[in-house]
N, C-alpha and C positions, 0 to 999 in steps of 0.2 A: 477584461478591460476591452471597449470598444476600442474599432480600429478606425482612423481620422482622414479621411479622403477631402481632399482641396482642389475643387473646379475651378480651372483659370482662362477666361480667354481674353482677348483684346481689351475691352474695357470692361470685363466683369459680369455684363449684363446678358445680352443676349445668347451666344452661341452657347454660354459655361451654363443658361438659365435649363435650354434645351437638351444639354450632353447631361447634364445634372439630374434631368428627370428621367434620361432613358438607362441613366445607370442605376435609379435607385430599383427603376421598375425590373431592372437585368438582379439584380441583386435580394428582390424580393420573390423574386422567381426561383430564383437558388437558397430561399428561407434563410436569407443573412441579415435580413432587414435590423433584427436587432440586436447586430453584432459590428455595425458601422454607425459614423456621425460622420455628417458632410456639412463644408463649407465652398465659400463663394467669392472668387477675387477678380481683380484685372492681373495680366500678368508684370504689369510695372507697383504691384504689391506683392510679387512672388519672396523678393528678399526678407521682403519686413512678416510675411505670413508661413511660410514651407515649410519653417524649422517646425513649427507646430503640430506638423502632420504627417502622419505616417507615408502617404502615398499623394503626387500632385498629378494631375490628367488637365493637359490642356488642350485647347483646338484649336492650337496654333505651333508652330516649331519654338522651341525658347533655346537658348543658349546658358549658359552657366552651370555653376554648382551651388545647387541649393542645399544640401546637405538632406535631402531625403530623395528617393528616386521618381523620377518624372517619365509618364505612359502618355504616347502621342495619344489623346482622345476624337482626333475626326473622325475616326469612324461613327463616333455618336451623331457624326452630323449629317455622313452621307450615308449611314447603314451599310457601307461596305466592311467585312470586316470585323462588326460590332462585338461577336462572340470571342472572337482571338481577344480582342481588347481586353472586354470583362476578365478571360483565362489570365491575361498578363498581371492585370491590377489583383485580380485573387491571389496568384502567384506571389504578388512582390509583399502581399499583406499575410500572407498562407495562410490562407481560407480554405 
């Protein structure tokens, strides 16, 4: 079964559009490509979408319990970092 990664940033669009691409390409590097499905929200849909998903990366700080684990993703955005990120989100999906 594929594993379900949910891109969240402020309102959905831009930073998650960006952090969303440089993780597919980290993940096709590591020939996982087709062993994930990604999706795309703002994080004021985090409640109504997370359950859904194995793992949520945002790039922003979020608070709560979403009932799946959540991986700060800015490093997608300022490249500092990137690779620990990708290890973490493998990690939490065990990849």
């Amino acid at each position: 079964m594929k594993k379900k990664i949910l891109v969240a940033c402020g309102a959905g669009v831009c930073t998650s559009t960006v952090a969303l691409q440089k993780l597919q390409a980290k993940l096709e590097e590591e020939g996982l490509k087709d062993q994930v499905t990604y999706g795309q929200c703002s994080v004021a849909d985090l409640p109504m979408n997370a359950g859904s998903y194995d793992v949520v990366v945002t790039t922003s700080r979020v608070q709560g319990n979403y009932g799946t684990p959540v991986v700060f993703g800015l490093p997608f955005i300022t490249q500092i970092g990137m690779d620990d990120c990708v290890d973490e989100i493998l990690d939490v999906l065990g990849l």
